[in-house]
Each structure stands twice: as C-alpha cells, then as structure tokens.
SEKE-511706 format. One record per residue (C-alpha): residue in one letter; x, z, y. Coordinates in nm, 2 decimals. Example, Ala and Ser with C-alpha at 12.3 -4.5 7.8 and 13.67 -1.06 7.14 Angstrom:
! residues 2
['A',[1.23,0.78,-0.45]],
['S',[1.37,0.71,-0.11]],
! end
This chain:
! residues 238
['X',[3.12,-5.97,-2.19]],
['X',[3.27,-5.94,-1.83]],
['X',[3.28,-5.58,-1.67]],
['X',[3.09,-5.58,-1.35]],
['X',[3.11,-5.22,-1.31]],
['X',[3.33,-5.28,-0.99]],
['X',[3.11,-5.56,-0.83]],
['X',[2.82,-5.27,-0.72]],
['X',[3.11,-5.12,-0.50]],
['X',[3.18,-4.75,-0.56]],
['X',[3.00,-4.51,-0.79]],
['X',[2.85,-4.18,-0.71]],
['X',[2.86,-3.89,-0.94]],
['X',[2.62,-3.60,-0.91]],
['X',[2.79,-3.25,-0.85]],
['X',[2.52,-3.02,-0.70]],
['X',[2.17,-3.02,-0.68]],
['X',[1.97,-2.77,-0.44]],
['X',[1.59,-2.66,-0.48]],
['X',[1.45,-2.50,-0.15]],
['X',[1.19,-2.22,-0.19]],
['X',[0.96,-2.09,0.13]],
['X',[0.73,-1.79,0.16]],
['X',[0.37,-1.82,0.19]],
['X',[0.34,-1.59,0.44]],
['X',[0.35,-1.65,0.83]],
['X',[0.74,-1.58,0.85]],
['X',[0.80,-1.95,0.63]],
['X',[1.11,-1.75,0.56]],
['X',[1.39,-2.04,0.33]],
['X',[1.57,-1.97,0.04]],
['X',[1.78,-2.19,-0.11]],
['X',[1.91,-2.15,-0.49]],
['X',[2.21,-2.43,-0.56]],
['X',[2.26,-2.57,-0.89]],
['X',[2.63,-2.73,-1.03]],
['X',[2.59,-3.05,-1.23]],
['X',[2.73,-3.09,-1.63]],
['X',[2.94,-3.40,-1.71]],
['X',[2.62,-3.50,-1.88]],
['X',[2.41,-3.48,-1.52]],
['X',[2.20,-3.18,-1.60]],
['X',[2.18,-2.90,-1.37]],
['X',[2.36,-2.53,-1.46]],
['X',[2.45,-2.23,-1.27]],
['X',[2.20,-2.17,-0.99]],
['X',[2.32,-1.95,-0.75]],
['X',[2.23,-1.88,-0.38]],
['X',[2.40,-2.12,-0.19]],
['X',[2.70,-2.05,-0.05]],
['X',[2.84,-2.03,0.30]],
['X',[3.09,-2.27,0.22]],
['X',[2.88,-2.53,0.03]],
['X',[2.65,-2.48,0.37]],
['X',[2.96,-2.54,0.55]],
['X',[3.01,-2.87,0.33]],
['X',[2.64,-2.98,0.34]],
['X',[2.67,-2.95,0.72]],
['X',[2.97,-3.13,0.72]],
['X',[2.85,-3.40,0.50]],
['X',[2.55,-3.47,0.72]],
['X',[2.70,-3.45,1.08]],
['X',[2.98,-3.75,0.97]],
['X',[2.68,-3.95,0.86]],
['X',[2.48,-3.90,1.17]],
['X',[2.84,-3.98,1.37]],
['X',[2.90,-4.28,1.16]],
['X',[2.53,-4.41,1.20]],
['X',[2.53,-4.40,1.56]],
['X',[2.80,-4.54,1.84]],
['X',[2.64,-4.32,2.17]],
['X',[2.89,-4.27,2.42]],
['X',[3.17,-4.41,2.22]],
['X',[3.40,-4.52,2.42]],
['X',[3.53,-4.95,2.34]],
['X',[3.90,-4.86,2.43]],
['X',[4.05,-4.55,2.60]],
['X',[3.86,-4.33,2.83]],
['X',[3.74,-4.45,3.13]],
['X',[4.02,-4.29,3.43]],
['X',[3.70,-4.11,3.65]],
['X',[3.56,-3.97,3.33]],
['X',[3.55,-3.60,3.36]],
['X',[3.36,-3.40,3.08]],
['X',[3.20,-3.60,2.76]],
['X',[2.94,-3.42,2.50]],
['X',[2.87,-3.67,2.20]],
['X',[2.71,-3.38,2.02]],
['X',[2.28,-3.41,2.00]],
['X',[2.18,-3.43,2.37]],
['X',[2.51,-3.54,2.45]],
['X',[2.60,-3.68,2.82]],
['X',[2.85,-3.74,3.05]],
['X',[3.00,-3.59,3.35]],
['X',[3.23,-3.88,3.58]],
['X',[3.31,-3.95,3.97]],
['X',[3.28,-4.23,4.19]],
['X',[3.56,-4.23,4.50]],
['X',[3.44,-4.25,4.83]],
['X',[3.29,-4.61,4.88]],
['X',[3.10,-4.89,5.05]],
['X',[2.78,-4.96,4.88]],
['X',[2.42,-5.13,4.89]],
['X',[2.12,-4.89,4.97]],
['X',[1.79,-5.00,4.95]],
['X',[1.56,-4.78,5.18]],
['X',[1.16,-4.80,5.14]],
['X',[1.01,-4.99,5.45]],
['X',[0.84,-4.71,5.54]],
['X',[1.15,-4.47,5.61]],
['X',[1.28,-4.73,5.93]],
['X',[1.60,-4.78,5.78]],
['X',[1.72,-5.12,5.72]],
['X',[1.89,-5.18,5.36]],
['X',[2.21,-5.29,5.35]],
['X',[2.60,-5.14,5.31]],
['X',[2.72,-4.84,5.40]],
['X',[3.01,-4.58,5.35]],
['X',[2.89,-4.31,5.09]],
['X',[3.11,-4.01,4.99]],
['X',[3.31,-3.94,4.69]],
['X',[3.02,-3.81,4.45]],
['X',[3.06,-3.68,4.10]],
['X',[2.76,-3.78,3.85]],
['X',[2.60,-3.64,3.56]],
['X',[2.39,-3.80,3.29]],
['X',[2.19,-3.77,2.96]],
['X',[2.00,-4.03,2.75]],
['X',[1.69,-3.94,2.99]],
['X',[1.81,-3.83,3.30]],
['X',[2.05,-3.82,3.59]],
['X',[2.19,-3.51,3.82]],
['X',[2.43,-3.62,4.11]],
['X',[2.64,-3.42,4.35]],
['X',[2.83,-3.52,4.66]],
['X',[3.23,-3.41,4.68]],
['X',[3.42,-3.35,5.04]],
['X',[3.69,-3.52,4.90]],
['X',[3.82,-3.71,4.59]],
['X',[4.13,-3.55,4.54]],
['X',[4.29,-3.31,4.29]],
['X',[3.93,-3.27,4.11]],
['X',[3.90,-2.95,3.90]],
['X',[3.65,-2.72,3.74]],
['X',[3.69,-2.52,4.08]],
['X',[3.55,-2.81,4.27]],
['X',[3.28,-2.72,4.47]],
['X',[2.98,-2.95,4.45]],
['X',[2.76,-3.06,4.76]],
['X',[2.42,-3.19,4.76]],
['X',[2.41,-3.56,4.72]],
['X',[2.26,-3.68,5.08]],
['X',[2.02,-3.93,4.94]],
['X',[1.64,-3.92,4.98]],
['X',[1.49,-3.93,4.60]],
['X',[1.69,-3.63,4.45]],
['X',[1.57,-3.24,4.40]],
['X',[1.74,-2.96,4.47]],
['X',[1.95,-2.91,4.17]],
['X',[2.03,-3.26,4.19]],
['X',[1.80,-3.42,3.96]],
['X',[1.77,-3.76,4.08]],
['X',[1.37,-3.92,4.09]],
['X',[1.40,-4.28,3.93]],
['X',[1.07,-4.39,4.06]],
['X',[0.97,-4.72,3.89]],
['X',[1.27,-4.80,3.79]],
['X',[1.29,-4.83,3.39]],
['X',[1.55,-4.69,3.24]],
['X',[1.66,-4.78,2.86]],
['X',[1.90,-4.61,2.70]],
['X',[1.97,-4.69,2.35]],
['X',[2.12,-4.44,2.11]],
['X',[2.35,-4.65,2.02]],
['X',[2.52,-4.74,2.41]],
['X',[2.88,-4.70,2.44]],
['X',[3.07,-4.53,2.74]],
['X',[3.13,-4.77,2.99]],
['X',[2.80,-4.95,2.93]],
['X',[2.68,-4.61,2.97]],
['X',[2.79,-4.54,3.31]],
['X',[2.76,-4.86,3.43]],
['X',[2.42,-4.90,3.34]],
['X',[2.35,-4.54,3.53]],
['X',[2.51,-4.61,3.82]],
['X',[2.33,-4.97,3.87]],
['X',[1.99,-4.81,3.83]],
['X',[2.08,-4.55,4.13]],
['X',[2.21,-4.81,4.37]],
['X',[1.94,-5.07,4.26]],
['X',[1.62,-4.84,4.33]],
['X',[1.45,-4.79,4.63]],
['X',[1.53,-4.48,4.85]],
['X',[1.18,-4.35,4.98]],
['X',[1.16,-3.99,4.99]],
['X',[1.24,-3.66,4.98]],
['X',[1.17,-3.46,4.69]],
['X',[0.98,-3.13,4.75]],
['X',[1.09,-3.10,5.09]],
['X',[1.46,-3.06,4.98]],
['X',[1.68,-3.19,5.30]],
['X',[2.02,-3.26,5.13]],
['X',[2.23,-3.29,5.43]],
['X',[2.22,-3.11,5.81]],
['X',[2.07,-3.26,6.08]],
['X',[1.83,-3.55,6.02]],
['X',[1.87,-3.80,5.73]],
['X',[1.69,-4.04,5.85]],
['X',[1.85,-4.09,6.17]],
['X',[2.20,-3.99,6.00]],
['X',[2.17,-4.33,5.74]],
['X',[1.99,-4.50,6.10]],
['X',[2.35,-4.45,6.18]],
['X',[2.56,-4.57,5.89]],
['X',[2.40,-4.89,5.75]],
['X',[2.53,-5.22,5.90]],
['X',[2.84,-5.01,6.03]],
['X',[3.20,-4.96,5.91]],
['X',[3.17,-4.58,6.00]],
['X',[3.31,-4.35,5.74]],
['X',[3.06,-4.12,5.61]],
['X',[3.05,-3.78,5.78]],
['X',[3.10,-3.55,5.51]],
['X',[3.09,-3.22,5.74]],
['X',[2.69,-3.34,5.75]],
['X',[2.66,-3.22,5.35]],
['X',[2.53,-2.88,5.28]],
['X',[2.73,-2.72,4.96]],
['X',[2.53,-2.60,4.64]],
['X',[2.77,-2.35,4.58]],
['X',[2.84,-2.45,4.29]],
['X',[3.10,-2.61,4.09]],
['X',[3.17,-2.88,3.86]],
['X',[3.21,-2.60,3.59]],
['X',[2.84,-2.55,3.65]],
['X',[2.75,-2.86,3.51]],
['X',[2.93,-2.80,3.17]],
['X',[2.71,-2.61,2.93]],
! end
C-alpha cells in the first residue's frame, strides 16, 4: 500500500501540555502547573511553568497573531514621509504631509466658499479608530525636537483629535501602510469643515475670515497665524 504520510503536509508532535488552576476567591489569582510529553504522548513531570517556557508560549502566540494579520504592513519599502510606525496591539502611525495646495470643503453655514487653498506642512497621527493632526512651521530637517502647532482647521480639539462627523471610517485589520494613510488622509480632506470643537480657536486672529482669505487665492499660507502646543513630535510617541 502507498505511504500517504507526507500528503497531510507536516506532522505535529506533542511536547508540553499546561493545566491552569484559579482561586475561588475574589483575587481569581492563576496558577499554572506544565507537564512534558513521553514519546508515547502521555503527560510526565508537572512543574510550575517556567519563565522561559512563558517566554516561548508568548513567543509562539505573538508570530501567529503577526502572521494572521497584515495591519500596517508596508507592500514595498517604507513610505519617505513616514515617521514613527507601531504594529504592536493598538498600533498606528505617525507621517507628514509638505506644505500643499488642497480641496477644503467648508459647511454652508461658515461663509466660506470650498475650493483650494495653500495649507501648511502638517504632521499626522493615526490609529485603527482615530486621527490626531498637528500643523508644522516648516517641513524641513524634521526631528523628535520638532515643535508641533495646532492644526488651523475647524473640526479638531485641542489635543488635536480630529471630529470625523459623518463621515464613515473603515478600517480593516488587515490594511496595509500606504492604503492606510491614504485612506486617512482622503477622509480629512473629503469631510466637511463646520465647526469648532469646544471653543478651541487653533490659529490667532479669526479663522473664519483668515480661510475667507486663502480659498480661491495662490497666497501661501501664513504660518506666523498658528499658535504652538508646545509640544513636540516626541510627544506623540508613547
């Protein structure tokens, strides 16, 4: 009779086997007792487990959650305005836009026509969930010492947080880098700026009249009108 050991792919052999106890009492306190494995598949030895087979079981678990999951892999070689990338749990990116001419949808209400402007350099932060976003003076020699401005948009919070409105976002866990960023950045420019959030004035003077000023123009935008945070991009790595 033919072997067709080899056609069910590779085998698996047992080696350990763990058995979890937990008290009764309000503390649910864990122990866990670790067993080796005969030739014959029976379980011998129990002993506490180790730090190093926790170190293993840890391991062995983290490389399958990697390899079952392709969030904010990149497709080819890093993106040249990414700055700071976290693929652990609750991972997220930190990148920066240059200086720029861009669409900006303004709510009716506001008396601001849409249409292009000049924005300034801005350096963007992002989870699964949510966006933060930050204005720069300049787009030069970026650092961790980079000091962050607020980003003079109607629709964002003090610390940045940007208000999506209506606008679904859907990020799957599985989105790669640049679909990542892209698909982040098109949701900011593509919603409708119609407020400010808690009062928060992100730039001096009035914002209003300052975006009045700069839609339909070829003005640069005047970056001496953004307030600073005092903070830097350092700040936004934790």
């Amino acid at each position: 009779m033919k072997n067709l050991t080899n056609a069910f792919g590779s085998l698996y052999h047992p080696q350990k086997a763990l058995l979890i106890y937990q008290q009764e009492n309000s503390d649910k306190q864990v122990y866990i007792e670790s067993y080796d494995i005969d030739p014959q598949g029976r379980p011998i030895n129990a002993h506490p487990l180790s730090v190093t087979e926790g170190s293993a079981l840890a391991k062995a678990l983290h490389n399958k959650e990697c390899k079952n999951t392709a969030f904010l892999k990149p497709a080819g070689l890093l993106p040249k305005n990414l700055l700071y990338l976290h693929t652990e749990r609750n991972g997220y990116a930190i990148w920066h836009t240059p200086k720029q001419n861009r669409k900006l949808l303004f709510k009716a209400g506001l008396g601001i026509d849409s249409g292009y402007a000049n924005i300034p350099a801005l350096i963007w932060k992002a989870t699964k969930d949510g966006l933060a976003i930050y204005a720069l003076t300049h787009d030069k020699a970026i650092d961790l010492d980079t000091e962050l401005y607020h980003a003079p948009f109607f629709n964002t919070y003090n610390d940045g947080k940007v208000c999506m409105g209506n606008v679904a976002i859907s990020i799957s866990k599985n989105c790669g880098l640049e679909d990542f960023i892209a698909q982040w950045e098109q949701a900011f420019f593509n919603s409708y700026f119609s407020h400010m959030m808690q009062g928060h004035n992100p730039v001096k003077g009035n914002m209003v009249q300052l975006w009045q000023s700069l839609v339909g123009t070829k003005k640069q935008f005047p970056v001496k009108a953004l307030i600073t945070t005092k903070k830097t991009i350092k700040s936004l790595i934790r």
